[in-house]
KEDRENBA-821304 format. One record per residue (C-alpha): residue number from 1; residue in three letters; z, y, x. Coordinates in pm, whole numbers. Layout:
KEDRENBA-821304
NUM_ALA_Z_Y_X
...
END
This chain:
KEDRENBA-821304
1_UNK_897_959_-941
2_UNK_611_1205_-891
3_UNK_306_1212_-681
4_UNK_287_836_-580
5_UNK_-65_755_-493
6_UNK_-126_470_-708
7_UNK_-506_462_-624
8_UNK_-424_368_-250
9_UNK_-136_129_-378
10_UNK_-386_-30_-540
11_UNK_-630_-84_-260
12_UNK_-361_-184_-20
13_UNK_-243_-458_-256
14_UNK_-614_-545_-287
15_UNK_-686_-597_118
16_UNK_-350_-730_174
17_UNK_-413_-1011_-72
18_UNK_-796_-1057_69
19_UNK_-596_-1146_437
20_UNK_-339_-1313_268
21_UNK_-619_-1541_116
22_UNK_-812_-1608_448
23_UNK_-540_-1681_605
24_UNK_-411_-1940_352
25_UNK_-783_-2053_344
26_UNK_-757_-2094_699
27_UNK_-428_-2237_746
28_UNK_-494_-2506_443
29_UNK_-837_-2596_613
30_UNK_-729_-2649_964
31_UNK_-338_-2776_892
32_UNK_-33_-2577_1018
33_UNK_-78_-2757_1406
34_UNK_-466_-2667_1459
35_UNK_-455_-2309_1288
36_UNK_-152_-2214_1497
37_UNK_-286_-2373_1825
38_UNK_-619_-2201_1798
39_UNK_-448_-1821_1750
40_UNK_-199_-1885_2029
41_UNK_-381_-1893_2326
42_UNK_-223_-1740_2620
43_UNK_-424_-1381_2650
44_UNK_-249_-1266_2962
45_UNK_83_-1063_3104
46_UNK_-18_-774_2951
47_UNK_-74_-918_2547
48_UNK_241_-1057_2674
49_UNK_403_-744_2668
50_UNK_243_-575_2382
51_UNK_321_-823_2159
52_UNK_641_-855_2285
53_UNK_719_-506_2172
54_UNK_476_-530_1884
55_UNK_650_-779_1719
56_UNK_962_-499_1670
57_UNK_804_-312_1461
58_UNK_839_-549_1211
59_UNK_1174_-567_1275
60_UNK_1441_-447_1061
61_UNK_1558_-156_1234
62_UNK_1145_-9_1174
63_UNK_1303_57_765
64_UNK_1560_297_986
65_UNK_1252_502_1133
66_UNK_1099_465_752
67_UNK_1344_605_601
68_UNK_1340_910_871
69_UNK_1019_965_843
70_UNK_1001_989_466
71_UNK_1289_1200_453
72_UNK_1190_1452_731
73_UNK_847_1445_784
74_UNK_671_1371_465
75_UNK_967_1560_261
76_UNK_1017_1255_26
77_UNK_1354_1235_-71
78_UNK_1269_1112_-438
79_UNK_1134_805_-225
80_UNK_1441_697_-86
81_UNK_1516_508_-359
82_UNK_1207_301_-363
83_UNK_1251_253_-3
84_UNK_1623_100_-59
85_UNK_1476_-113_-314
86_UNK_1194_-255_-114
87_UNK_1423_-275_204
88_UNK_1657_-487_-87
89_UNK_1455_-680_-252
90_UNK_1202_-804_43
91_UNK_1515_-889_215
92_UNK_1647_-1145_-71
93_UNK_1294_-1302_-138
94_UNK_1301_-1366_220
95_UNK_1562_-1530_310
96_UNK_1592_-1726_-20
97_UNK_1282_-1899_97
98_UNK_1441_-1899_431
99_UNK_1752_-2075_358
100_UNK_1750_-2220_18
101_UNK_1439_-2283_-110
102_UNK_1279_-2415_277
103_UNK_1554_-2432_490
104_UNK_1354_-2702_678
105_UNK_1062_-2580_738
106_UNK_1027_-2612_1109
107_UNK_864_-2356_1358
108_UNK_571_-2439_1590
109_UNK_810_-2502_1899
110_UNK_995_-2800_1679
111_UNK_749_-2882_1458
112_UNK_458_-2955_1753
113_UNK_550_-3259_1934
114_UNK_373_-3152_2276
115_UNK_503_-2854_2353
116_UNK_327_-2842_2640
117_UNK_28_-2693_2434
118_UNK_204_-2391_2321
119_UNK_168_-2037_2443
120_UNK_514_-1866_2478
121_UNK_649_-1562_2608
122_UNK_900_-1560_2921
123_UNK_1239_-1379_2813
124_UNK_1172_-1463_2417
125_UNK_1430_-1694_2224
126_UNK_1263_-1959_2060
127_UNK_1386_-2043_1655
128_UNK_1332_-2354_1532
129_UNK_1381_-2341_1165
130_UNK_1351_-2092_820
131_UNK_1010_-2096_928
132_UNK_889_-1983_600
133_UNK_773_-1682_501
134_UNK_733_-1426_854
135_UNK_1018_-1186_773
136_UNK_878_-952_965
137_UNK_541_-988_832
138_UNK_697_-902_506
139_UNK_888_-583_645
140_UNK_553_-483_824
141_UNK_359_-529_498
142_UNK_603_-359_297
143_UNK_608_-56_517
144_UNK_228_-42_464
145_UNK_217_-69_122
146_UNK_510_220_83
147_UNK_338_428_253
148_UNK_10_374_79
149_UNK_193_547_-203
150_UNK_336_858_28
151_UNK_80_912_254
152_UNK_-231_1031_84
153_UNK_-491_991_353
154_UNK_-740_775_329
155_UNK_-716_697_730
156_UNK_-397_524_658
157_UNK_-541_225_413
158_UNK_-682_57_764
159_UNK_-498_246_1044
160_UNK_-158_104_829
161_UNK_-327_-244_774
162_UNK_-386_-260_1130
163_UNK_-12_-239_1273
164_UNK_89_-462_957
165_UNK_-144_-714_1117
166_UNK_-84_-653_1462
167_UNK_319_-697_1402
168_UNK_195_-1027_1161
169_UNK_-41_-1205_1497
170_UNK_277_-1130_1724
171_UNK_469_-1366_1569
172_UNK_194_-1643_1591
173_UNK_151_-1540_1984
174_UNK_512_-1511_2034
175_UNK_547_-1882_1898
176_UNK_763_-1833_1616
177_UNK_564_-1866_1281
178_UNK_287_-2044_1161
179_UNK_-46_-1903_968
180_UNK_85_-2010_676
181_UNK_388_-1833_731
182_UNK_216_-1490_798
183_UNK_17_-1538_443
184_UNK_374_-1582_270
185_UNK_528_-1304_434
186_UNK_187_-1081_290
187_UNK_246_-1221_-49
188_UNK_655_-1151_-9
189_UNK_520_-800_38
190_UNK_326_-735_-198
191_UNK_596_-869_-501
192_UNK_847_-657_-353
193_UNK_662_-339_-363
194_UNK_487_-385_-681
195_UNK_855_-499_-817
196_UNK_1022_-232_-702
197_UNK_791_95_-800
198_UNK_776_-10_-1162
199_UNK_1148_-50_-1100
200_UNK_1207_307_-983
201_UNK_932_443_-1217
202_UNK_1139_319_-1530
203_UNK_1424_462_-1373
204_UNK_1281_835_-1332
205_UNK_1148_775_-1645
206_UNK_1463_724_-1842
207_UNK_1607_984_-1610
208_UNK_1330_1258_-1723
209_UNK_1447_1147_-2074
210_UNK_1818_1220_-2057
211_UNK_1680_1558_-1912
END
C-alpha cells in the first residue's frame, strides 16, 4: 500500500499514548470513583446535548461514513482494506476485554454506591457492566490514527485528536465509562492500527511480488 503517511502515524501514536498516560496517571492517582466524579460534573442542557450526539461519533456506524469518505473523497480504495482490518480487529480486542477477560468490571452508575452524585443525561440508557476498555474511545481513536496515514495535512494531527477526545469525555459525562476506561480504549487503538498496517503492508508487499 502506497502513499501512507507514516511520519503523521507516527506522531499520532506518539500524542495518543502521551493522553493515554495522563489519563492512566490520573485515574491511578485519584481511584476510578474520584477521577470519574471530578470530570462528570453536570455542565448544563446544552453539553447535554452535544455530548449526547458527540458520543455517536464514536459509534460504530462512524466506520460506515469512514469508509465513504476514503473511498469517495480522498480516492483511497487501496485503504479499504486497512480500514476492514482496523474496523476487525479493534472490534475483537474490545470486546474480549469486554466479555471474557473483564466481564465484571462495573460502570460508574453500579459501581458508585450514591448515585445521587452522578451527572447523567435524561433520555440515555444507563449500562452497568463490560466497563472496560471505552469501545467507542477505541473506534474514535482508530479513526484518528487511519486517517493520520490518508490525510496528509498537518491540521489534522490536533483537529483529529480533538474529536477522538471529545467522543472519549462523552462517555465519562454521559456516565458510562470510567478514566481508566477511556486510557484502555486509546491503547486498544493504537494496537489495532499499528497491527493492522504492517498487516496490510506485508500483504501489498507479497502482492507486488507475485506481480
Amino acid at each position: 500500500m502506497k502513499n501512507i503517511n507514516t511520519r503523521y502515524l507516527r506522531w499520532g501514536i506518539i500524542l495518543s499514548l502521551v493522553c493515554a498516560l495522563i489519563i492512566f496517571i490520573f485515574a491511578f492517582a485519584l481511584g476510578n470513583e474520584k477521577s470519574f466524579l471530578l470530570l462528570n460534573h453536570d455542565l448544563g442542557k446544552t453539553a447535554d446535548v452535544l455530548f449526547n450526539y458527540a458520543t455517536y461519533l464514536g459509534d460504530g456506524f462512524a466506520w460506515l461514513a469512514v469508509l465513504l469518505i476514503t473511498w469517495l473523497v480522498l480516492k483511497r480504495k487501496d485503504a479499504i482494506l486497512l480500514l476492514i482490518s482496523t474496523f476487525l480487529l479493534s472490534t475483537i480486542f474490545a470486546q474480549l476485554f469486554k466479555y471474557v477477560i473483564a466481564p465484571g468490571a462495573l460502570r460508574p452508575i453500579k459501581f458508585i454506591k450514591d448515585t445521587s452524585l452522578i451527572h447523567t443525561v435524561p433520555g440515555v440508557t444507563m449500562h452497568t457492566v463490560a466497563s472496560f476498555p471505552s469501545g467507542h474511545t477505541t473506534t474514535a481513536f482508530c479513526i484518528y490514527l487511519v486517517f493520520c496515514m490518508l490525510v496528509k495535512k498537518k491540521w489534522w494531527l490536533l483537529i483529529g485528536l480533538l474529536y477522538a477526545l471529545l467522543v472519549s469525555y462523552s462517555r465519562i459525562y454521559l456516565a458510562q465509562h470510567f478514566p481508566e476506561d477511556i486510557g484502555g480504549g486509546i491503547i486498544t487503538a493504537i494496537v489495532s492500527v499499528v497491527i493492522s498496517y504492517v498487516l496490510m503492508q506485508n500483504f501489498y508487499h507479497k502482492k507486488s511480488l507475485k506481480k
